[in-house]
C-alpha positions, 0 to 999 in steps of 0.5 A: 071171715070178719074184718075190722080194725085191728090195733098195733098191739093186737098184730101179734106176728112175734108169737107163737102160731105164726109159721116160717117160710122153712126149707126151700126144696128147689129154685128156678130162674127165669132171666133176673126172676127167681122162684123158690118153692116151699118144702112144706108145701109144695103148693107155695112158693116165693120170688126174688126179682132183681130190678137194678143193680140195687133193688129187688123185690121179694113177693110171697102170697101164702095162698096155693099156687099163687099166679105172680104174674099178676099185679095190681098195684096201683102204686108202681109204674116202673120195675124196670128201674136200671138194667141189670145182669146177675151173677149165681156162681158163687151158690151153693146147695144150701145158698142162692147167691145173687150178685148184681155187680152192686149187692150181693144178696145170699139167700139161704135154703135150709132154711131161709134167710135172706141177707145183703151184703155191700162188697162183703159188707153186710147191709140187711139181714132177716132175723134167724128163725123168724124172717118171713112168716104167715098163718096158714090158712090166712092171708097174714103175712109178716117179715122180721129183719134185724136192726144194727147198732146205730141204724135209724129210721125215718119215712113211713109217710104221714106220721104224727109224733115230734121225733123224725126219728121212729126208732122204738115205736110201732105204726100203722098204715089204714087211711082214716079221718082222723080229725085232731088227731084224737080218734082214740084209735089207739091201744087201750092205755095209750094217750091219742093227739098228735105227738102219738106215731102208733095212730093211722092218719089219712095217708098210708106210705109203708116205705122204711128207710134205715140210715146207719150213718157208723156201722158196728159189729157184724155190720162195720163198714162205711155208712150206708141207707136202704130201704124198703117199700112194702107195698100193701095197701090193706091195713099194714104195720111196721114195728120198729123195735118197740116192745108194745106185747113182747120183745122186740129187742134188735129187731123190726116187723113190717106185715099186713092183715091180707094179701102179699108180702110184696117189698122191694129192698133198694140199697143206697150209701145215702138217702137220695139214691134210695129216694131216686129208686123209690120215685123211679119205681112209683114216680115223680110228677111234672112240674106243677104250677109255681103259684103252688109255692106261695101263701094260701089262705082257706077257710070253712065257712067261705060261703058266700061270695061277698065274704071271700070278697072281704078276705081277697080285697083285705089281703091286698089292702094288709099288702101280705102277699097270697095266691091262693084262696080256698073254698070248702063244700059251702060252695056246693048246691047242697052238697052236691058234688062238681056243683056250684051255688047260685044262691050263695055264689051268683054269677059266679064265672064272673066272681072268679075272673074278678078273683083272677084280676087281682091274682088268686088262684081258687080251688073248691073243696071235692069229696068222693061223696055222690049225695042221693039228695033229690032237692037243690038248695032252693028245696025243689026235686032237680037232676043231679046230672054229676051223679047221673053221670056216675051212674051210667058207665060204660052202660054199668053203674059206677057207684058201689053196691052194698055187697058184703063178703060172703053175703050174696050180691046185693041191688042196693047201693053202698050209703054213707054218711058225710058229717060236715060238723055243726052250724050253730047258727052263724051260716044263714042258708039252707042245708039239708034238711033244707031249714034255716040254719039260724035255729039253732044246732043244724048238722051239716052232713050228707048222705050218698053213694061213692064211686068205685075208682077201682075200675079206669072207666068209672076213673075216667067218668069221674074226672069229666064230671070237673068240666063245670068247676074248671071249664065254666066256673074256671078254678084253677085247682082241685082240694080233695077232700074226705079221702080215707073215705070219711064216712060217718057211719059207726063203727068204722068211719070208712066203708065198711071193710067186708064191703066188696069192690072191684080191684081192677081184676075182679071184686074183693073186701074193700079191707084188702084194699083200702088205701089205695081209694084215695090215691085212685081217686086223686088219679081219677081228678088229676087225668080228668083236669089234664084232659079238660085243660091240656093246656094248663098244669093241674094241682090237686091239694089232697088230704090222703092217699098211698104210696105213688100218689106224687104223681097227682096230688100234694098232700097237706096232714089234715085236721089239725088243731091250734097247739103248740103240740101241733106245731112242734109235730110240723117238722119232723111230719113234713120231712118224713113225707118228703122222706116218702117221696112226697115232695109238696106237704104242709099243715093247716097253719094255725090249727083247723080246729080249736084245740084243748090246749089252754095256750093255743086258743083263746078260751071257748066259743059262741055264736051270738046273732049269727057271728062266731066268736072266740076259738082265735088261734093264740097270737104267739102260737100263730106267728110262729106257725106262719114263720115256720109255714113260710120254709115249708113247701105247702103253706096255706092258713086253713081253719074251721069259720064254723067254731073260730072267729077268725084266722086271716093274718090282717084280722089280727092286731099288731104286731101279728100282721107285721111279723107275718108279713115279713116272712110271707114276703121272704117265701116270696123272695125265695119262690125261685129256690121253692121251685129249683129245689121242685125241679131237682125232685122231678129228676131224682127224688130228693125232697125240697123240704131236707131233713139235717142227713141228706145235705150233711149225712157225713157229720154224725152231730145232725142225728141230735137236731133232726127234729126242729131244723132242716133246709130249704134245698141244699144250703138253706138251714132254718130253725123256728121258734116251736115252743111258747115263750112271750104268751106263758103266763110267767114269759121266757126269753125265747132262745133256742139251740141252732146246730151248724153242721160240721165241715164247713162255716155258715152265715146268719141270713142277712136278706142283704139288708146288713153286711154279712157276720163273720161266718160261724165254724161248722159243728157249733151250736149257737143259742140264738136268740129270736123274738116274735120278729125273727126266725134264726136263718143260716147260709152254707158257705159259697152258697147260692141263693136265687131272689126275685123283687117282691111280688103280691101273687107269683106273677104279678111283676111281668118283668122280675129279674132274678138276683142270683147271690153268691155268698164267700167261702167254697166254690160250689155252683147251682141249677137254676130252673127256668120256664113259664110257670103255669101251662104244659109247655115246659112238659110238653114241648120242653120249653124250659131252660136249665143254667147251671151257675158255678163260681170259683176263687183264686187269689184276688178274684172271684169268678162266676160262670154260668152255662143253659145245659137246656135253652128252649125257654125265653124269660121275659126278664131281659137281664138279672143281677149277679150278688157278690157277698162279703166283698170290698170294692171291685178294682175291675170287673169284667164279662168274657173278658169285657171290663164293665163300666162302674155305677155309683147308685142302685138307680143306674144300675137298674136303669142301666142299658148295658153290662155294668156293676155297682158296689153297695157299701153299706151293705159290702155287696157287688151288685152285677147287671147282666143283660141275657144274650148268651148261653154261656159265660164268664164273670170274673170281678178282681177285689 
């Protein structure tokens, strides 16, 4: 049997050759399982098990006498999802009829055919005469549902593409290293590059969500959402309707080339609560570190000491706030993987608490790769000990071998090769083969073997081998890299897919399995920091994986490059991997690679005496990346030093620094929001980054503006300039339509610096205007909105009190999540606060209670300060019915020793100072 890539258009389940399920002769049930058998071969069999009152899974393996009790999966940790009882009476000889309180899922025997149903509402159905079908003697599978009138459908992880929306396009899921997005892994006659969803990327999450916000026809009722995770990690699609070589006219496909047809249905009447099954059934993470949410810079060609130096010390000089620093395989001795450079990065353990001293937090670029390079960067035949490590598991060898299928085991191990790019002259030291690098091209690449992470001893091996990067070097997190696994070696640029690896039970093609390399891998490093520093929360910041690597990794979208295309994929991207229960995502600001866009980098680039020079992300193009960058829950500025002169906000001249800033310093304003709105996901799933229909779903106006606005948490909308205007050529006045959605009125974000506008009505559409200065922002009504004083790097101030603004309008109230913000204590030992914060109008007085539902956690700020918005000058305020004194400027308030308040005229604010000494409270204040 051959393996091998297999295009969109040439998985072919609606044609002829293509076999259904057919007649069900019999059923059996066993508590919530139900199993049916085949009446063309009564060696085949399909289940149906209910997992809650509304989800289900359906699994059918066309091989005879499948065992079910098995399971493989690395994705789901969870089918117990809510308990259930089942009711069959209402079946017939011809229909199993499954309610579960909630749905009611009718599956016909002759033939089959499977529908949902929602109080007799029809939710889902199968297409007649095709539904779930397979080639005998193959293990291809398929399952065609139908699509309703208005249905849409968003999630499928990490596509590219400028709509949010996939109606009418056909994907695939194979993790591939993709760089640019212009692999050319596409039908013959398509155009590649990011605005293209059909191309694989290097995330794989075959999760469909279907929103149908106005039911139609046979399926008329009140709005409902589902959806359907097919978990399959070998190469799978979904077809949404998209007529690629034939008629797909009112339906959709989701199928694999091997394995099970194994989907799970979970039924929803909005986004969240399918999200919530979803992350039940594959998981949600702890929280992780808050210095996470602020700005990040990386850079290939960090390597040495003395320029991430500069880039540190230039931060701080340029007052732009920054955590993270981000260092690429230059750190490495030669490309050997857990190891650090004497050369490039002398007494390095030093370097990074002096990096720590100043606040960054540091993560080094790791790959799967195990080179088999016997020479260290000094030229000399060294022990590897990291790779002689993985060589010796548990008495095996951890590596794996270069056995084909159907080919004989093999003693050679699998070799690949890593291309790193080019260095056309600008990094001095040795690289393989251990020549200086100033002479000319140099290729940068490495040639080894690669860890099967298949099996949990060579998994645990793995993640001990971080002991010298985390113990001794002391990084803080983890950047991994080359997942898919990238591999240079033609033609598939992974491994080979007949090469055979363990899938935890016995040995298979990698094709069956090759998602799901990177989400073990990233399991792998996640247990092993978790081990080396129990203490501490580990992040890993991954460039692949597969449904269920949430509960390790945050993922950023890989290689892209500096186009204004590029720019305007970021949203819809992002919020479909939010959408895929990946709560943490973001690009690479700017562009890793130079691009061909003529607007979005300057025109080529050289090297001359060893210093790079053009390829510079343009100007407009980048400040609008940075402004939407900052409302995005990954933000890190990565790009390729090997081809670009530069990409770090200071290195740019004015105004570039100045617009940059002033949005860097919002995001670290909003930290505390970034974080509540993390915390809310680790109880139910819902993304920070929102898209339009999952604060206001009820309004069927935000189904036109899903692809370049979306909300921070539940009341923050933002809308960014994506398209170029001051930099054409002939330049255009950079206006964009903003829409605020209906049922309630919102508010232009002043930053409490201006009094707020009169508020806006819901269901307008403004035409805002937003120079490179501005990035057009808006407030629900009666939101509350956290802020902290301003910080370089997240803890810097020992003492930040929070701002808590309220704006006017409707009552409504908040969740405010409390702990310390970088060690496991809060997981642990649940220390952690959790305040809920309500307020409420009535007649002349606005009234603000908050109450700890969990008070484990003591912040060090002793007070925080109540925002009143849109008010005029108190007549009274008081704190359980305690009248506070009035101060005249912000000064005394700060200074202040007790409960007291302050109204700021000039911006029409009531500023309230309230000293934490209660669990719960009332503060009323009377205009």
């Amino acid at each position: 049997m051959s393996y091998g890539f297999v295009n969109v258009n040439a998985f072919t389940p609606n044609t002829s050759g293509w076999t259904t399920i057919g007649n069900i002769s019999k059923y059996t049930q066993t508590g919530n399982v139900f199993t049916l058998q085949l009446q063309r071969d009564a060696t085949l069999s399909l289940q149906i098990s209910v997992l809650s009152p509304s989800t289900f899974r359906v699994r059918f393996n066309p091989s005879a006498n499948f065992n079910y009790t098995i399971e493989t999966s690395p994705a789901v940790i969870n089918r117990s999802i809510a308990p259930v009882t089942v009711n069959t009476s209402k079946s017939t000889a011809n229909m199993l009829v499954i309610d579960t309180g909630t749905i009611q899922i009718c599956v016909a025997l002759n033939p089959y055919l499977i529908q949902v149903f929602k109080n007799g509402q029809l939710i889902n159905q199968d297409t007649s005469g095709q539904n779930l079908v397979y080639i005998p003697g193959q293990r291809v599978i398929a399952n065609f549902k139908a699509t309703p009138q208005n249905a849409k459908y968003c999630g499928f992880g990490e596509k590219a593409g400028s709509t949010l929306l996939k109606n009418n396009y056909t994907m695939t899921f194979f993790n591939f290293d993709n760089y640019s997005y212009s692999s050319g892994i596409i039908p013959a006659g398509n155009s590649g590059g990011p605005l293209n969803p059909s191309e694989p990327l290097y995330c794989s999450v075959p999760l469909l969500l279907e929103i149908n916000p106005a039911p139609q026809g046979a399926y008329a009722g009140s709005p409902y959402a589902y959806g359907i995770f097919f978990d399959n990690t070998s190469q799978s699609y979904f077809n949404v309707g998209s007529n690629d070589y034939s008629d797909m006219t009112g339906k959709y496909y989701f199928g694999a080339l091997y394995g099970d047809m194994d989907y799970y249905f979970m039924y929803g009447d909005q986004v969240t609560g399918v999200l919530k099954q979803y992350t039940t059934l594959t998981g949600r993470s702890a929280m992780p570190p808050k210095y996470v949410f602020g700005y990040h810079q990386g850079g290939y060609g960090y390597f040495n000491s003395s320029i991430l130096a500069v880039v540190a010390n230039s931060y701080r000089a340029a007052n732009i706030p920054i955590d993270g620093l981000h260092i690429d395989v230059d750190f490495q001795d030669n490309y050997r993987t857990f190891t650090s450079s004497k050369m490039k990065f002398p007494n390095v353990s030093n370097f990074m608490d002096y990096l720590h001293s100043i606040g960054f937090k540091c993560s080094t670029n790791i790959t799967p790769l195990m080179t088999a390079n016997p020479l260290d960067e000094n030229g000399e035949a060294s022990v590897y000990q990291q790779r002689k490590n993985m060589m010796d598991v548990n008495g095996s060898n951890g590596l794996i071998y270069n056995t084909r299928a159907g080919q004989g085991e093999s003693p050679n191990l699998y070799a690949g090769t890593v291309s790193y790019g080019m260095n056309l002259g600008n990094n001095p030291y040795p690289a393989p083969p251990l020549q200086p690098n100033n002479q000319g091209q140099i290729p940068l690449q490495a040639t080894g073997n690669y860890a099967d992470f298949s099996r949990e001893d060579v998994r645990k091996k793995w993640g001990d081998q971080y002991i010298h990067l985390i113990n001794e070097v002391g990084m803080d997190m983890i950047w991994q890299d080359m997942t898919d696994p990238a591999i240079a070696n033609p033609p598939a640029s992974t491994f080979p897919l007949d090469l055979m690896q363990s899938n935890g039970i016995t040995y298979v093609p990698h094709a069956t399995i090759h998602n799901e390399y990177a989400l073990n891998l990233v399991n792998a490093t996640y247990s092993g920091l978790q081990r080396l520093s129990p203490e501490k929360r580990p992040f890993i910041i991954a460039r692949g994986g597969y449904a269920g690597m949430q509960r390790y990794a945050a993922l950023w979208t890989g290689d892209s490059a500096s186009s204004w295309d590029f720019l305007q994929i970021n949203i819809p991207e992002v919020l479909n991997i939010g959408l895929s229960g990946i709560p943490i995502s973001g690009c690479d600001i700017g562009g890793f690679a130079v691009s061909n866009d003529p607007n979005g980098t300057t025109s080529g680039f050289y090297v001359s005496y060893g210093k790079v020079y053009g390829g510079i992300t343009n100007y407009e193009l980048f400040t609008r990346w940075i402004q939407l960058g900052a409302f995005l829950p990954w933000f890190r500025n990565h790009y390729n030093g090997y081809n670009k002169q530069f990409q770090e906000i200071y290195a740019y001249g004015e105004p570039v620094p100045t617009n940059c800033r002033k949005y860097i310093q919002l995001r670290y304003r909003l930290i505390q929001l970034f974080y509540d709105a993390m915390y809310e996901w680790t109880l139910n799933g819902t993304p920070i980054a929102r898209a339009l229909f999952i604060n206001d779903g009820h309004d069927p106006n935000v189904y036109n503006h899903l692809n370049d606005q979306f909300f921070v948490g539940k009341d923050m909308l933002v809308a960014p300039i994506l398209t170029q205007h001051e930099s054409l050529p002939n330049p255009t006045p950079p206006y964009r339509q903003v829409y605020l959605p209906a049922g309630c009125n919102w508010y232009a974000f002043m930053n409490n610096q201006y009094p707020l506008s009169a508020p806006v009505p819901g269901g307008t559409t403004i035409n805002y205007y937003a120079d490179l200065t501005l990035v057009p922002i808006y407030i629900r009504e009666g939101a509350i909105i956290p802020t902290r004083e301003l910080e370089q790097y997240v803890g810097q101030l020992p003492v930040n009190p929070l701002t808590i603004n309220i704006y006017p309008g409707k009552d409504d109230s908040y969740h405010l999540y409390l702990d310390d913000g970088t060690t496991t204590n809060a997981e642990k030992n649940g220390q952690f606060r959790y305040v809920e914060i309500a307020h409420h109008t009535a007649n002349n007085t606005r009234s603000v209670t908050l109450t700890r539902i969990t008070d484990n956690y003591q912040p060090a700020e002793p007070y925080y300060f109540i925002a009143l918005l849109q008010t005029g000058k108190p007549s009274a305020v008081n704190i359980q019915n305690k009248v506070l004194p009035q101060l005249s400027t912000p000064g005394q308030l700060a200074s202040a020793p007790v409960n007291s308040y302050y109204w700021n005229a000039s911006i029409q604010i009531t500023f309230i100072k309230v000293f934490d000494n209660a669990s719960s409270l009332v503060i009323n204040a009377t205009f």
